[in-house]
C-alpha angles and dihedrals in degrees: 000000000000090000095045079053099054094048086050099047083051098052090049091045085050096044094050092032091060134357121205127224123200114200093234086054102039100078086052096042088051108046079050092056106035084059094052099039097232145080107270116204101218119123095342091054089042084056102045089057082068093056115130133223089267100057093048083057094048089050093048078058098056091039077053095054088048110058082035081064104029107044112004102040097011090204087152139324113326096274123141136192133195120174116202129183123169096352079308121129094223090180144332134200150139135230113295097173096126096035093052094036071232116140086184094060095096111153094250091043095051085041088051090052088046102053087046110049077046094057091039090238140076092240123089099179110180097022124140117215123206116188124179090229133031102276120251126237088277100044100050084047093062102047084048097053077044094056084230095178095215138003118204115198131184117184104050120213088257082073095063103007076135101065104034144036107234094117098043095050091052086049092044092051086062094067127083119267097260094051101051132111089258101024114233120217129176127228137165092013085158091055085047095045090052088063092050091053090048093051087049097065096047108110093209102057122123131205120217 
């Protein structure tokens, strides 16, 4: 009994400690959770009950990093990154936001530059990401332009939906162009289009 208690005990520590997201799964899990407002187990909690040793450490780094950023250096919000591919640590870092005037220098963003300038491409196939809070639109674009595998999160948007804006600009990206928070129009699509049909007919170009 004591020891049915103690591998349950773990698996709920692991499943609330980290959940895991799968590419193929985020989309889903996000629209979920952007329509209930908060962060639904389903398949990304299942998974992170599978996590090894190695990826709570992993994890313990990026909670590291962002309390590092957050509340020692405050070099931006409490936000960390680690990058892992085959048991190597491809690139870690926390938010710098304020310290580089950068909206762009999220955690995961910064940790995603690292790890490619380290590999040489902008490609890091088989990469875990581990990031101290549930990434934000950019971010998990990113990661996906990147072909990060798997992203594991801890803290979800609901624990400091006060302080930042992850949730509302999911929500916000739902809505059509002229309603969002910075309207989108569209204007010159031909003289764009020209451009398309140029870079079609390089033979040197390179989809990625």
């Amino acid at each position: 009994m004591a020891k049915d208690e103690s591998r349950i005990a773990s698996s709920l520590d692991a499943l609330f400690s980290a959940r895991a997201v799968d590419r193929r799964h985020f989309l889903a899990a996000g629209a979920a959770l952007a329509g209930a407002g908060i962060a639904a187990p389903g398949p990304a909690a299942a998974e992170a009950a599978s996590a090894t040793e190695a990826d709570r450490r992993a994890m313990a780094q990026a909670i590291e990093l962002m309390r590092k950023a957050g509340v020692v250096e405050k070099t931006g919000g409490p936000f960390g990154a680690v990058i892992v591919r085959d048991g190597e640590v491809l690139a870690a870092s926390g938010n710098s936001v304020l310290r580089d005037s950068d909206p762009s220098a999220h955690a995961e963003v910064n940790a995603i530059r690292i790890a490619c300038r380290k590999v040489g491409a902008p490609n890091l196939s088989g990469a875990t990401l581990f990031t101290s809070c549930e990434p934000c639109p950019m971010c998990y674009a990113t990661a996906y332009w990147a072909r990060i595998g798997r992203i594991y999160y801890a803290a979800a948007w609901t624990d400091y939906a006060d302080l930042f804006d992850d949730q509302n600009i999911s929500q916000d990206m739902k809505r059509p162009y002229a309603e969002r928070a910075v309207p989108v129009s569209q204007m010159m699509q031909a003289e764009a289009r020209t451009v398309w049909l140029e870079y079609r007919q390089m033979p040197e170009k390179r989809k990625y």
